[in-house]
PDB file with SEQRES, HELIX, SHEET and CRYST1 records, atoms N, CA, C and O in Angstrom:
SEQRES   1 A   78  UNK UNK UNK UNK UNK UNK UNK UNK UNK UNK UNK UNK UNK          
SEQRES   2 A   78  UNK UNK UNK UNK UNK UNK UNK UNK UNK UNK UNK UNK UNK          
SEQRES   3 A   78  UNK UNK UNK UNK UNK UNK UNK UNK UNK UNK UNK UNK UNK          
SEQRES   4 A   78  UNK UNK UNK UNK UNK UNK UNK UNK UNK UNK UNK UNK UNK          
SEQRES   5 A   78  UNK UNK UNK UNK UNK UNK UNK UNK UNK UNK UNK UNK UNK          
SEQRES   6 A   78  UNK UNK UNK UNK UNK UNK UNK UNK UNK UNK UNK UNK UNK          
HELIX    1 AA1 UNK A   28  UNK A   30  5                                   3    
HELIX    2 AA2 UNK A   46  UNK A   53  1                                   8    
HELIX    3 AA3 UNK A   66  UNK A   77  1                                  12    
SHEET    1 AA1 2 UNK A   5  UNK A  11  0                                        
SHEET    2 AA1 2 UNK A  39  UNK A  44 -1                                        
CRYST1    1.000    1.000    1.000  90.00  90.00  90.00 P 1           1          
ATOM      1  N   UNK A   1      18.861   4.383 -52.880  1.00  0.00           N  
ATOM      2  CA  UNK A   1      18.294   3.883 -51.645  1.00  0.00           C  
ATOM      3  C   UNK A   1      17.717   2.493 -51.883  1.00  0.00           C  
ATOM      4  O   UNK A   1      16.919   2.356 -52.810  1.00  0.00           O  
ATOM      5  N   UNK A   2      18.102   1.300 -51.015  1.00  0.00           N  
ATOM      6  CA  UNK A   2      17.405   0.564 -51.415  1.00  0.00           C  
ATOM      7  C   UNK A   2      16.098   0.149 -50.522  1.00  0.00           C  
ATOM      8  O   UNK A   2      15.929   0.056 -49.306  1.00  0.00           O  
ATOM      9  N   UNK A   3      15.572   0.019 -51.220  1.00  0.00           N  
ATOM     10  CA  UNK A   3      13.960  -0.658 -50.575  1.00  0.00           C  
ATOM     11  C   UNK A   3      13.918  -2.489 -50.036  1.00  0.00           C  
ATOM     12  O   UNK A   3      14.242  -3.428 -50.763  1.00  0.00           O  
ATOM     13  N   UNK A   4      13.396  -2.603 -48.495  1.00  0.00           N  
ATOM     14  CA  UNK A   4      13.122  -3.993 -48.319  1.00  0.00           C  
ATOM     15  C   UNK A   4      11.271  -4.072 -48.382  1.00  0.00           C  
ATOM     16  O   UNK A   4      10.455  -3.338 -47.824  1.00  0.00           O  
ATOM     17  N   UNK A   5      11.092  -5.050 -49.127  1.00  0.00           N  
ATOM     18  CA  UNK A   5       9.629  -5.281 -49.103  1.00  0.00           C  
ATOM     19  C   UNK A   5       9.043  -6.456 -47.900  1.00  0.00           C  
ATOM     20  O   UNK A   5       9.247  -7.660 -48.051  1.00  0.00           O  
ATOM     21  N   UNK A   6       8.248  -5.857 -46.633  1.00  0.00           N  
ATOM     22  CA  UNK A   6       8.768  -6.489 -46.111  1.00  0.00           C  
ATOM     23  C   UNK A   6       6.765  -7.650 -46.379  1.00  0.00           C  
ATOM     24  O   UNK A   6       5.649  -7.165 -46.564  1.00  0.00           O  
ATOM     25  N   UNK A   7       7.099  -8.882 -46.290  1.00  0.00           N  
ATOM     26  CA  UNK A   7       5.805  -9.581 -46.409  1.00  0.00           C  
ATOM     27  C   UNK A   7       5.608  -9.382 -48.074  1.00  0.00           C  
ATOM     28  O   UNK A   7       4.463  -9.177 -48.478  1.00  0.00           O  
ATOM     29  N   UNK A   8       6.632  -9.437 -48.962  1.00  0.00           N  
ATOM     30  CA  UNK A   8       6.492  -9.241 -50.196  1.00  0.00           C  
ATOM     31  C   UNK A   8       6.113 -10.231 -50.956  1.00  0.00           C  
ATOM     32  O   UNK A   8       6.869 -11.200 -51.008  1.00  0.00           O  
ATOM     33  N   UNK A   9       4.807 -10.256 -51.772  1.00  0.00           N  
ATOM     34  CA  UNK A   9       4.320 -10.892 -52.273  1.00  0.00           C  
ATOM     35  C   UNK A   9       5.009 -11.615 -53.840  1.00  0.00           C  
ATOM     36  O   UNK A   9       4.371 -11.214 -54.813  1.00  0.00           O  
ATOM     37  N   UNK A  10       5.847 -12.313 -54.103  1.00  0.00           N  
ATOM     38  CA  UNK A  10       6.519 -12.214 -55.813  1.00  0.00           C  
ATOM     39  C   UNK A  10       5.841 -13.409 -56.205  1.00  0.00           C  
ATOM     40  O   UNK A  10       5.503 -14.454 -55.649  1.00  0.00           O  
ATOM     41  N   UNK A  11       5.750 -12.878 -57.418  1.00  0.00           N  
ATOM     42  CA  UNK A  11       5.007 -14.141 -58.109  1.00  0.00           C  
ATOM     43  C   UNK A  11       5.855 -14.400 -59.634  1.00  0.00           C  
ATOM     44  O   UNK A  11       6.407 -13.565 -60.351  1.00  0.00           O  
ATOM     45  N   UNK A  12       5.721 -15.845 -59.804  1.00  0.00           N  
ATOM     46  CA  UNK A  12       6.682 -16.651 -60.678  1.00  0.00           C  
ATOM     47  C   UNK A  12       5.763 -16.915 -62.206  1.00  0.00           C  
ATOM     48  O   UNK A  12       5.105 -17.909 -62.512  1.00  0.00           O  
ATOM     49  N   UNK A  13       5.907 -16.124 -62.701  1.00  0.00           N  
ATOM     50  CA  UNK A  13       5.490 -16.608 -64.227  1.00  0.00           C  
ATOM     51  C   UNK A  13       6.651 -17.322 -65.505  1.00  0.00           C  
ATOM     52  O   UNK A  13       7.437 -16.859 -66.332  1.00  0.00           O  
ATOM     53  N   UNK A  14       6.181 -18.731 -65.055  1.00  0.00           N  
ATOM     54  CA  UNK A  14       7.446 -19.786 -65.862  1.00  0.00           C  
ATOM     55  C   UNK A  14       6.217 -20.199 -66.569  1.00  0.00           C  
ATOM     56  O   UNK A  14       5.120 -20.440 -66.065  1.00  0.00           O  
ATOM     57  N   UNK A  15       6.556 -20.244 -67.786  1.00  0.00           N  
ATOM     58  CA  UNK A  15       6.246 -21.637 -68.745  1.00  0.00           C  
ATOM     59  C   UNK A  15       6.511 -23.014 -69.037  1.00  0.00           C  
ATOM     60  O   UNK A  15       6.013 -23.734 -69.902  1.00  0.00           O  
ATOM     61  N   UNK A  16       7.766 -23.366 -67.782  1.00  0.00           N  
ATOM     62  CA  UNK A  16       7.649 -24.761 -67.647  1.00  0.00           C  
ATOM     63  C   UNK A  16       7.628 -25.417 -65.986  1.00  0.00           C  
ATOM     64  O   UNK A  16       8.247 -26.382 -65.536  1.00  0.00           O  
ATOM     65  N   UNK A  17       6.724 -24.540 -65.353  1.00  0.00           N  
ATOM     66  CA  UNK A  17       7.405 -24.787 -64.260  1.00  0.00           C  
ATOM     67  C   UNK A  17       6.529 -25.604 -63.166  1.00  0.00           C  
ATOM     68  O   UNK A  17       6.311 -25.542 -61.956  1.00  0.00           O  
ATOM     69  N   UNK A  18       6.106 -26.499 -64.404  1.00  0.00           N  
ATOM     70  CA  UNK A  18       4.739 -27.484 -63.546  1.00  0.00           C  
ATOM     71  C   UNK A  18       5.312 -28.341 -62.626  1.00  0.00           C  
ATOM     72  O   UNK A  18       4.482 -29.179 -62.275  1.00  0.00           O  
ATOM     73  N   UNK A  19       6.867 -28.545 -61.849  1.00  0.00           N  
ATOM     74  CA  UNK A  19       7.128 -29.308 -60.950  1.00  0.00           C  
ATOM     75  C   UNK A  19       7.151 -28.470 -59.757  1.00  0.00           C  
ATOM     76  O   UNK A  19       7.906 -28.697 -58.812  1.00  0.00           O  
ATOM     77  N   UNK A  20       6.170 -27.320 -59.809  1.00  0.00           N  
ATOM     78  CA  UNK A  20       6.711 -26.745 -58.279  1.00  0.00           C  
ATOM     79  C   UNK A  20       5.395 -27.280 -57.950  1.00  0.00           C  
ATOM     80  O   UNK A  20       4.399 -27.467 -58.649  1.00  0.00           O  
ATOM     81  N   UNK A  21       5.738 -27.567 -56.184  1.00  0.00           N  
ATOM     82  CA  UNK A  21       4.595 -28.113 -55.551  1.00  0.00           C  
ATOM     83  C   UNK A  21       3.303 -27.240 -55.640  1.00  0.00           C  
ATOM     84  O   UNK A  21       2.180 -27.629 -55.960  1.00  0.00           O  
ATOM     85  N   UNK A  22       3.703 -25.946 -55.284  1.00  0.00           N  
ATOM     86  CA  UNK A  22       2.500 -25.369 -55.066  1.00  0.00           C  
ATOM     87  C   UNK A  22       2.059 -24.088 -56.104  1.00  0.00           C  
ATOM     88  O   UNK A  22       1.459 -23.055 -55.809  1.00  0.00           O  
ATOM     89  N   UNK A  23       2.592 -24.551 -57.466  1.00  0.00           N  
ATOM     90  CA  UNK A  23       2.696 -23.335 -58.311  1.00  0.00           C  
ATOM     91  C   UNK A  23       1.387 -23.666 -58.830  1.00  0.00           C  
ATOM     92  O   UNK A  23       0.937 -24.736 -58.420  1.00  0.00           O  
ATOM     93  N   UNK A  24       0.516 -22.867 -59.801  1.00  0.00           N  
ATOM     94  CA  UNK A  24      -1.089 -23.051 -60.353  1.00  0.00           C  
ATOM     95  C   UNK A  24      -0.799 -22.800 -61.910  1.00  0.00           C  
ATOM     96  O   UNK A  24       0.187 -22.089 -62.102  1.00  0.00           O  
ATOM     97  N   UNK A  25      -1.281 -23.122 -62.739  1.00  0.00           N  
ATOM     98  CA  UNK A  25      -1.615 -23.039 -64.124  1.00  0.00           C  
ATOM     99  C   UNK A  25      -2.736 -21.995 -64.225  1.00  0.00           C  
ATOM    100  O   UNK A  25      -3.698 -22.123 -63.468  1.00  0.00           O  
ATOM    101  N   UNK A  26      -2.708 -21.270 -64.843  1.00  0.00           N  
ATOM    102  CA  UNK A  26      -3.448 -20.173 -65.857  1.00  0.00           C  
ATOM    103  C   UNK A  26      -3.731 -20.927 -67.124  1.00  0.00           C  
ATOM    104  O   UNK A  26      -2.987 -20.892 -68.105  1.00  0.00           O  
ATOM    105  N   UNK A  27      -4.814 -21.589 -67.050  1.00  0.00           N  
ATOM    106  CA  UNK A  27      -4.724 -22.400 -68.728  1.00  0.00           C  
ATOM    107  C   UNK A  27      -5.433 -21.828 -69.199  1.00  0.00           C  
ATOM    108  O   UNK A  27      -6.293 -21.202 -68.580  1.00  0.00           O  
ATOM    109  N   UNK A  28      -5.280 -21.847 -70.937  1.00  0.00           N  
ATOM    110  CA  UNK A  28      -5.900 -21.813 -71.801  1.00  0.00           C  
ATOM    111  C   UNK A  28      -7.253 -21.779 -71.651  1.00  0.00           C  
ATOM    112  O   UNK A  28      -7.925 -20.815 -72.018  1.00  0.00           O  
ATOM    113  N   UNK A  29      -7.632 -22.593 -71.225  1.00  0.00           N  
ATOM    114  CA  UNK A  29      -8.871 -23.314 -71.245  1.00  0.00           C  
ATOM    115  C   UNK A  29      -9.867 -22.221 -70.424  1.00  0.00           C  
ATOM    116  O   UNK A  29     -11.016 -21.933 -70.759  1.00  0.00           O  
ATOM    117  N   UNK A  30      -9.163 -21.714 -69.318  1.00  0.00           N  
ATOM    118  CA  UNK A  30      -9.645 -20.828 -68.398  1.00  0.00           C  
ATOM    119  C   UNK A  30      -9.417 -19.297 -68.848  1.00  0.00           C  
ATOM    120  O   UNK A  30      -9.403 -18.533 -67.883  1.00  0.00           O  
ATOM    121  N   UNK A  31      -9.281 -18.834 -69.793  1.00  0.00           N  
ATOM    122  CA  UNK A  31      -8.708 -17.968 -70.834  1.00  0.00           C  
ATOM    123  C   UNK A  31      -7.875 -17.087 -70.568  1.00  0.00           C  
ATOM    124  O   UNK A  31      -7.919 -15.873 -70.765  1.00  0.00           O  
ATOM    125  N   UNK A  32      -6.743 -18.025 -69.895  1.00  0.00           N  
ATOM    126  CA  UNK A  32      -5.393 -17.641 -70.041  1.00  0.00           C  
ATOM    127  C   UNK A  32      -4.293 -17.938 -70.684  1.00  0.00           C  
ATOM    128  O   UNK A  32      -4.414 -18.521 -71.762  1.00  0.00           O  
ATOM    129  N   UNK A  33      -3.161 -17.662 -70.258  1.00  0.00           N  
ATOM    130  CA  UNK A  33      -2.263 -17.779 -70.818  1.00  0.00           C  
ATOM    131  C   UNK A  33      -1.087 -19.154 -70.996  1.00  0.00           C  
ATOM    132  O   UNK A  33      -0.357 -19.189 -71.987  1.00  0.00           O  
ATOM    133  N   UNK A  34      -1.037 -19.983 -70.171  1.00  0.00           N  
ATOM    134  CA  UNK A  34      -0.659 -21.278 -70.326  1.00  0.00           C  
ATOM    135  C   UNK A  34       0.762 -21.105 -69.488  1.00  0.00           C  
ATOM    136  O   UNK A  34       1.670 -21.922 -69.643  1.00  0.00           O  
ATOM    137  N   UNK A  35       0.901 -19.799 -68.449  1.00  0.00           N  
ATOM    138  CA  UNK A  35       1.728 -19.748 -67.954  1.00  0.00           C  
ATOM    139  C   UNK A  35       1.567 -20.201 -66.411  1.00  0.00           C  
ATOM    140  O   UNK A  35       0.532 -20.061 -65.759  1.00  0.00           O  
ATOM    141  N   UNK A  36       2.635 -20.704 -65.996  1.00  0.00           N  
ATOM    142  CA  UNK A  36       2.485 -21.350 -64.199  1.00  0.00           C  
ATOM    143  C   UNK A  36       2.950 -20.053 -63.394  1.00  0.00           C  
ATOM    144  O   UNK A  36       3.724 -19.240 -63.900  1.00  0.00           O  
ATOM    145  N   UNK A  37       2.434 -19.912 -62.123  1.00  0.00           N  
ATOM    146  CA  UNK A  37       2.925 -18.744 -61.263  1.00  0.00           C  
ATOM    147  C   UNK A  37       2.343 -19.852 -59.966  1.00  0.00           C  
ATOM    148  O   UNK A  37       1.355 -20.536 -59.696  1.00  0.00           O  
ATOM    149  N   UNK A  38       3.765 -19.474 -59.377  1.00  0.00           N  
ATOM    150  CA  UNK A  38       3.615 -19.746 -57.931  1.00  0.00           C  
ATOM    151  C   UNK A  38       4.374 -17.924 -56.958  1.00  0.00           C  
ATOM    152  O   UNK A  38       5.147 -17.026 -57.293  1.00  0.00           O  
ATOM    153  N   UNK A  39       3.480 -18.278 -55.622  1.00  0.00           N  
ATOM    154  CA  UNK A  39       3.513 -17.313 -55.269  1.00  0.00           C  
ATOM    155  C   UNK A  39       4.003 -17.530 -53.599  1.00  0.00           C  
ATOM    156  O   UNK A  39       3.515 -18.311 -52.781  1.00  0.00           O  
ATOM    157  N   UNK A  40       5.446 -16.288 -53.360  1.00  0.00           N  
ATOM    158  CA  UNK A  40       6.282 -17.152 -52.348  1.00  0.00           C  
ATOM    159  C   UNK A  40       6.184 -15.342 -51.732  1.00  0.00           C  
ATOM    160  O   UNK A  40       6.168 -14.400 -52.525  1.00  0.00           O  
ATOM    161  N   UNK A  41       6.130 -15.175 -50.286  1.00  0.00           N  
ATOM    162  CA  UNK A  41       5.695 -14.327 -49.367  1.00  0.00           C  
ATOM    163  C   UNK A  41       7.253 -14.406 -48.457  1.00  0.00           C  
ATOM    164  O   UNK A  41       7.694 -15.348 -47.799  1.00  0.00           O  
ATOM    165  N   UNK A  42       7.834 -13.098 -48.702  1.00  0.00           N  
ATOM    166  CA  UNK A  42       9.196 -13.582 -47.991  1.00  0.00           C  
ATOM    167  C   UNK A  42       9.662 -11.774 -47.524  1.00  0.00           C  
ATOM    168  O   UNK A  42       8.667 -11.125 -47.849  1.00  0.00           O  
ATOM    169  N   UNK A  43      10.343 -11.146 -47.142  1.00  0.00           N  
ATOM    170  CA  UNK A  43      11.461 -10.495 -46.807  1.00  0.00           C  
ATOM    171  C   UNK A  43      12.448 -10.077 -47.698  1.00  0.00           C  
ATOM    172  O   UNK A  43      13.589 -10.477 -47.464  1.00  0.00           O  
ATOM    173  N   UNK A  44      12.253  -9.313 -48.736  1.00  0.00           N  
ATOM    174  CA  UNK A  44      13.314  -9.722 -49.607  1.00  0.00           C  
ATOM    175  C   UNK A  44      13.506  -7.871 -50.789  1.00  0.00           C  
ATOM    176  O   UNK A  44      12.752  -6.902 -50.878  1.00  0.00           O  
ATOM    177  N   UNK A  45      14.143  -8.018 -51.099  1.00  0.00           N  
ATOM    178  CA  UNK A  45      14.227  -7.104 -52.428  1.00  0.00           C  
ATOM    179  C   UNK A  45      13.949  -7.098 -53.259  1.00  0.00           C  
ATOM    180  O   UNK A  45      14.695  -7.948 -53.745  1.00  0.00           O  
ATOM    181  N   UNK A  46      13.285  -6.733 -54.108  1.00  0.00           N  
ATOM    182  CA  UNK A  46      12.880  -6.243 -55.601  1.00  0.00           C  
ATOM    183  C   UNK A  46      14.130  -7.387 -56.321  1.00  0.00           C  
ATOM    184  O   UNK A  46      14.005  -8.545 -56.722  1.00  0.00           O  
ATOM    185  N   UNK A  47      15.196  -6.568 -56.270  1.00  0.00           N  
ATOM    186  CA  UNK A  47      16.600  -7.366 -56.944  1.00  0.00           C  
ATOM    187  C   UNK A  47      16.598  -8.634 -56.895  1.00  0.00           C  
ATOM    188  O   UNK A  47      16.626  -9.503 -57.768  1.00  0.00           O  
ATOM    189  N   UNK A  48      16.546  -8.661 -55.321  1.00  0.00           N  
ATOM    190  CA  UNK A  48      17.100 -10.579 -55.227  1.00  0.00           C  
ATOM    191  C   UNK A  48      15.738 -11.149 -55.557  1.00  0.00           C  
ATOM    192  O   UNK A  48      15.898 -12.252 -56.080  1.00  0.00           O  
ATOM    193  N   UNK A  49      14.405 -10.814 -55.449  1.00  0.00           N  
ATOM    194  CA  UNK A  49      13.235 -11.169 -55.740  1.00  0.00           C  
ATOM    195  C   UNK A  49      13.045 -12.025 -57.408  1.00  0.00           C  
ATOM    196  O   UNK A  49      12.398 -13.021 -57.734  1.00  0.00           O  
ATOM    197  N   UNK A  50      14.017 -11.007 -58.253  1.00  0.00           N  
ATOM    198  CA  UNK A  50      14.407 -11.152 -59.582  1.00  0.00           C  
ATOM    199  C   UNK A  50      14.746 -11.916 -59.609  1.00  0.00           C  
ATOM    200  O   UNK A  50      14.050 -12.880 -59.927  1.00  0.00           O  
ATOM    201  N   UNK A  51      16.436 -12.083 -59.209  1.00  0.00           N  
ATOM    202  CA  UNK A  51      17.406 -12.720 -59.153  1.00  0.00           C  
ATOM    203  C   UNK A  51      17.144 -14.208 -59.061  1.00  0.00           C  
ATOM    204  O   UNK A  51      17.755 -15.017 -59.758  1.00  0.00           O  
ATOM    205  N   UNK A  52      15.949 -14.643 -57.924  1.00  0.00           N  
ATOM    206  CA  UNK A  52      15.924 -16.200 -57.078  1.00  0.00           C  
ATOM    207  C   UNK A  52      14.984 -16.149 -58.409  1.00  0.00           C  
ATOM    208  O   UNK A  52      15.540 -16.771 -59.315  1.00  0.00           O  
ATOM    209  N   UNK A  53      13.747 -15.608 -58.803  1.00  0.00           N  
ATOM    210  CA  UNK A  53      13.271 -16.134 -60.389  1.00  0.00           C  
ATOM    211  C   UNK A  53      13.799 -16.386 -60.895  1.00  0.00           C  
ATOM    212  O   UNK A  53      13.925 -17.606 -61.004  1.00  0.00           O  
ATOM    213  N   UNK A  54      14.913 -15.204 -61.981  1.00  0.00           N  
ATOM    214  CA  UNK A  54      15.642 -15.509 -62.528  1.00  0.00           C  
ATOM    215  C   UNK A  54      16.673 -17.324 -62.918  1.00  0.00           C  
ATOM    216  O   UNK A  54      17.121 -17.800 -63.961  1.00  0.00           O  
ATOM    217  N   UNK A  55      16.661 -17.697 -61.810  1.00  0.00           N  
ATOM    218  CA  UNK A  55      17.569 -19.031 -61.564  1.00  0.00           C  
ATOM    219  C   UNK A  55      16.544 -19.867 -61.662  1.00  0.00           C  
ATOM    220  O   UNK A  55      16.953 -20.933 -62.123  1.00  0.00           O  
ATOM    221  N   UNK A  56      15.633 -19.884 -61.490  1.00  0.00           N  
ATOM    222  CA  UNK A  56      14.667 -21.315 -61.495  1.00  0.00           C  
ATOM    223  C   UNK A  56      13.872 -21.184 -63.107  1.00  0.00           C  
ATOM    224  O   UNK A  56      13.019 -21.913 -63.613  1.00  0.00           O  
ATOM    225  N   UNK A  57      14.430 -20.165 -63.542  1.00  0.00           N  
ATOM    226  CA  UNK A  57      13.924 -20.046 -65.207  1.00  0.00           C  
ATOM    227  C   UNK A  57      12.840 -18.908 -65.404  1.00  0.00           C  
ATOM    228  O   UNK A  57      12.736 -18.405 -66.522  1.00  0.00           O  
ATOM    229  N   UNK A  58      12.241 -18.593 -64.637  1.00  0.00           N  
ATOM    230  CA  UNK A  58      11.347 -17.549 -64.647  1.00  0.00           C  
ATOM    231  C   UNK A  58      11.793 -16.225 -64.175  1.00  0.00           C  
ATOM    232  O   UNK A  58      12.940 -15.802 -64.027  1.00  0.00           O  
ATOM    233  N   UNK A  59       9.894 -15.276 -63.828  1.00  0.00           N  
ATOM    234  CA  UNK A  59      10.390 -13.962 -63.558  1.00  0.00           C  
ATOM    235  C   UNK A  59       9.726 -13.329 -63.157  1.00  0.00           C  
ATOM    236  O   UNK A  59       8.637 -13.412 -63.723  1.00  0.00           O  
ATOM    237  N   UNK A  60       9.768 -12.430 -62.156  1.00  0.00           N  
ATOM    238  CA  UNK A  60       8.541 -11.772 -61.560  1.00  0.00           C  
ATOM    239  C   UNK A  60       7.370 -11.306 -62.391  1.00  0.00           C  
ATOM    240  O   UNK A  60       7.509 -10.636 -63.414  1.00  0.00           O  
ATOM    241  N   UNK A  61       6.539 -11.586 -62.040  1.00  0.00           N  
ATOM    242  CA  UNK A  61       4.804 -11.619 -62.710  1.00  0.00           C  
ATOM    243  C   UNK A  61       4.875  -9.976 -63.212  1.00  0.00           C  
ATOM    244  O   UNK A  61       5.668  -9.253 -62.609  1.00  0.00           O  
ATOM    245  N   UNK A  62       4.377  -9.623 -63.874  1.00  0.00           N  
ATOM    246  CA  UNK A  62       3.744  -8.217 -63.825  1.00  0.00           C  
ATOM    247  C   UNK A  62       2.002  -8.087 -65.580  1.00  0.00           C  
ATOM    248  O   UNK A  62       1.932  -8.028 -66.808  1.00  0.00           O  
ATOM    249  N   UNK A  63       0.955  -8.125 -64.188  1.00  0.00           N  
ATOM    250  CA  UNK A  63      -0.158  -8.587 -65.346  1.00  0.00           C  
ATOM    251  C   UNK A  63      -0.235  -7.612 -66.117  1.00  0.00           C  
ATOM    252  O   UNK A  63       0.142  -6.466 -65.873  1.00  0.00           O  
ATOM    253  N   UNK A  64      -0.781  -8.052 -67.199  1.00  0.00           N  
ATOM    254  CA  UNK A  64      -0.471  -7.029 -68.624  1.00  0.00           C  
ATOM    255  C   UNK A  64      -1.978  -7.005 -69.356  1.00  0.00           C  
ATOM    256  O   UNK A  64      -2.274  -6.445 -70.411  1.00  0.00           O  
ATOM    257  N   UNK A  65      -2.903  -7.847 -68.399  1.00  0.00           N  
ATOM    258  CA  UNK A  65      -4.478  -7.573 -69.216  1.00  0.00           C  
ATOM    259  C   UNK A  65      -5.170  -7.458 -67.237  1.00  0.00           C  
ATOM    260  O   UNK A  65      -4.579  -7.606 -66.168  1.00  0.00           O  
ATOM    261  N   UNK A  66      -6.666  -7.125 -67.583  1.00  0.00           N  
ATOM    262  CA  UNK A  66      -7.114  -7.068 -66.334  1.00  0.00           C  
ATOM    263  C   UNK A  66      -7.175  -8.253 -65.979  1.00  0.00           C  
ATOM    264  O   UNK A  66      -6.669  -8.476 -64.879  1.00  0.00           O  
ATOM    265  N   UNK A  67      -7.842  -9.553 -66.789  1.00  0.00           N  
ATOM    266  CA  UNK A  67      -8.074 -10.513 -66.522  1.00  0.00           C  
ATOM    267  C   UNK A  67      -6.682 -11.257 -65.555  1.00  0.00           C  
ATOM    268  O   UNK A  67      -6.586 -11.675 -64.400  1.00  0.00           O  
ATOM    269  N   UNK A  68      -5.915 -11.168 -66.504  1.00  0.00           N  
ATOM    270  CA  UNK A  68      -4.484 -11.576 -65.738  1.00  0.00           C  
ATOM    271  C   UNK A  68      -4.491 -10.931 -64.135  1.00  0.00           C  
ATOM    272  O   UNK A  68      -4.526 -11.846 -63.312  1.00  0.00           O  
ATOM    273  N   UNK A  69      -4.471  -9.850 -63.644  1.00  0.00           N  
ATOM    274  CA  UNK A  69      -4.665  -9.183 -62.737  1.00  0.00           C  
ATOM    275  C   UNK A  69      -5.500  -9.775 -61.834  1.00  0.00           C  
ATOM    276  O   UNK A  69      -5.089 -10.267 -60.783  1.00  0.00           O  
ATOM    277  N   UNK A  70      -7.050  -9.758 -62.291  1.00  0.00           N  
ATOM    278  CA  UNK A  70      -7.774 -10.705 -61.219  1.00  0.00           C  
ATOM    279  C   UNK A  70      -7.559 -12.154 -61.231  1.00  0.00           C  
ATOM    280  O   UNK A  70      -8.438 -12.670 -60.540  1.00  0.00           O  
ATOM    281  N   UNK A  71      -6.746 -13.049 -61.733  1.00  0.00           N  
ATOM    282  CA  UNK A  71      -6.309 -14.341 -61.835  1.00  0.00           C  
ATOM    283  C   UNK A  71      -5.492 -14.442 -60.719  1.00  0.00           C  
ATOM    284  O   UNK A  71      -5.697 -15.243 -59.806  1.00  0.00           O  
ATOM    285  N   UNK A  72      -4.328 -13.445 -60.775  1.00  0.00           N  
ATOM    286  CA  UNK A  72      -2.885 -13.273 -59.684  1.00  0.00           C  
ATOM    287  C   UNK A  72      -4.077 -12.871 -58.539  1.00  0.00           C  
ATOM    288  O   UNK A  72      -4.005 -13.593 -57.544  1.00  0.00           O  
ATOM    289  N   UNK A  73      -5.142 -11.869 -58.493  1.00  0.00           N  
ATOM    290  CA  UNK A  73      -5.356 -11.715 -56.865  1.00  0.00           C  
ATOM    291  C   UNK A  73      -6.053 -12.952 -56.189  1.00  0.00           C  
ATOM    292  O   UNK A  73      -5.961 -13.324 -55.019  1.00  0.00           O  
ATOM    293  N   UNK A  74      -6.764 -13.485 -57.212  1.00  0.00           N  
ATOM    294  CA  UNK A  74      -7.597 -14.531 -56.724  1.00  0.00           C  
ATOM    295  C   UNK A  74      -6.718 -15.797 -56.181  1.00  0.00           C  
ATOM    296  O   UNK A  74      -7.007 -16.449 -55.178  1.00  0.00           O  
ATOM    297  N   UNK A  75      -5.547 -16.032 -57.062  1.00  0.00           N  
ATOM    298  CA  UNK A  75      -4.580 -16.912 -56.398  1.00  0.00           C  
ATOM    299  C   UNK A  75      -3.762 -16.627 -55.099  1.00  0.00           C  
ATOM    300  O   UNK A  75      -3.394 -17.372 -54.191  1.00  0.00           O  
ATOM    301  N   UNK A  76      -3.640 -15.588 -55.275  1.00  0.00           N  
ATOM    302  CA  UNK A  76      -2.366 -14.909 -54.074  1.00  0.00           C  
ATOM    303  C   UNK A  76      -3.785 -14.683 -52.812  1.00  0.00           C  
ATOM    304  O   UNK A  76      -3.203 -14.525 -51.739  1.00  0.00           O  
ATOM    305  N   UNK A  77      -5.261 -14.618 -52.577  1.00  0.00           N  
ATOM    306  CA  UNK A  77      -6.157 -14.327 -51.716  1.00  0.00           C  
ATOM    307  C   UNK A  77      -5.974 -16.159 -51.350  1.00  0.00           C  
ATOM    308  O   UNK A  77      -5.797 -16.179 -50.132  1.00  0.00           O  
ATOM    309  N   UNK A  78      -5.952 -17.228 -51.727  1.00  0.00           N  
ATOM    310  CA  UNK A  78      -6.283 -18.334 -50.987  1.00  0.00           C  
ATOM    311  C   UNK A  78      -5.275 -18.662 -50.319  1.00  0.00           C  
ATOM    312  O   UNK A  78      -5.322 -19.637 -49.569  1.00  0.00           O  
TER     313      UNK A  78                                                      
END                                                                             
């Protein structure tokens, strides 16, 4: 069965992907990880969600500490 997510939130965790207009840095400095995530609100599938990451070099987010977790909500809330 496939699933549409609809108002689906995906988020882009690239390590080089400081030319997107509206993508944010997680730095170091802020005690993260030095990875960029931009976050795009669309209609879409899990798959192709992948897929359109996939091509621009990255890949859907999935946080792996809490901190990471409240970083992605605090970005994806403004």
């Amino acid at each position: 069965m496939l699933k549409i997510y609809t108002a689906a939130v995906a988020i882009l965790a690239v390590s080089g992907f400081a030319n997107a207009q509206d993508a944010v840095q997680w730095t170091e400095a802020e005690g993260g990880n030095g990875h960029w995530y931009q976050c795009i609100v669309s209609t879409i599938t899990w798959d192709d969600a992948q897929q359109e990451a996939s091509q621009v070099g990255g890949y859907l987010a999935t946080p792996t500490t809490q901190a990471e977790h409240e970083f992605l909500t605090s970005y994806v809330s403004t």
